[in-house]
C-alpha positions in Angstrom: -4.8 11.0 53.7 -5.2 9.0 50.6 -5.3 9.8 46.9 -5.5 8.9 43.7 -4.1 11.0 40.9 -5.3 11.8 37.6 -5.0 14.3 34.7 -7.8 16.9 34.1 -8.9 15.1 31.2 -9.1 11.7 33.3 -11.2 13.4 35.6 -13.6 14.5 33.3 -14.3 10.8 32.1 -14.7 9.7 36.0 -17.4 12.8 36.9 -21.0 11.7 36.3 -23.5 14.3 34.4 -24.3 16.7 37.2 -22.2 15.8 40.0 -19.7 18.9 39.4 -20.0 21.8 37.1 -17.5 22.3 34.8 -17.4 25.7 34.2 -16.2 25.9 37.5 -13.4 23.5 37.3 -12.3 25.5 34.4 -12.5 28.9 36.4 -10.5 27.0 39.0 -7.9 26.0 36.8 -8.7 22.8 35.5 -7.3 21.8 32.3 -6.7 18.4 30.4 -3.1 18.6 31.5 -3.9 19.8 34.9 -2.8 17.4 37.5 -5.7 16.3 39.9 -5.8 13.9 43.1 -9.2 12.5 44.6 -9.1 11.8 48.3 -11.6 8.8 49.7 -14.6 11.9 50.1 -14.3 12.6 46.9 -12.5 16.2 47.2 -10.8 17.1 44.1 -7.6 18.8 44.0 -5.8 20.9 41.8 -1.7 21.3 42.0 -0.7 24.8 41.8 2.7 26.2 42.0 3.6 25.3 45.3 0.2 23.9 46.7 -3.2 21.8 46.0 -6.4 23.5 46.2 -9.5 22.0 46.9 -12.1 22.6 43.2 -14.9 20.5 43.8 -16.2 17.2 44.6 -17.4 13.6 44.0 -20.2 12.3 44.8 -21.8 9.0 44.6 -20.0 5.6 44.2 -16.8 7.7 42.8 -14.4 5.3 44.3 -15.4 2.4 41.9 -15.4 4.6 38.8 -11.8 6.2 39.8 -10.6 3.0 40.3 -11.9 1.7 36.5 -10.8 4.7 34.8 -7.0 4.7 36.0 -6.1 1.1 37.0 -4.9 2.6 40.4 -5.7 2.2 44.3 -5.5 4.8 47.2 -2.0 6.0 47.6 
């Protein structure tokens, strides 16, 4: 599978009003330091000690905007 990785706070700039709550990616976890990847579905992940855990997803034309917001390409 590919990803992109971002910081919380990235991923808050890529999400579009509506598309994921946010009270539930901060009861998930989810901080501005938290380390996130996007898979091409749009899945967000959270690293935790040890593991990623699926918080949400993207919906949408997400790949354009992830791309735009952090310069990088599916990894």
């Amino acid at each position: 599978m590919e990803f992109i990785e971002l910081t919380g706070k990235t991923l808050l700039d890529v999400i579009n009003e509506g598309e994921v709550d946010f009270n539930e990616l901060r009861q998930a976890g989810v901080t501005s330091d938290s380390i996130i990847r996007i898979n091409r579905f749009g899945e967000i992940e959270l690293r935790k000690q040890g593991e990623w855990t699926l918080v949400g997803g993207l919906i949408g034309n997400f790949e354009e905007r992830l791309q735009k917001l952090t310069g990088l390409d599916w990894v």
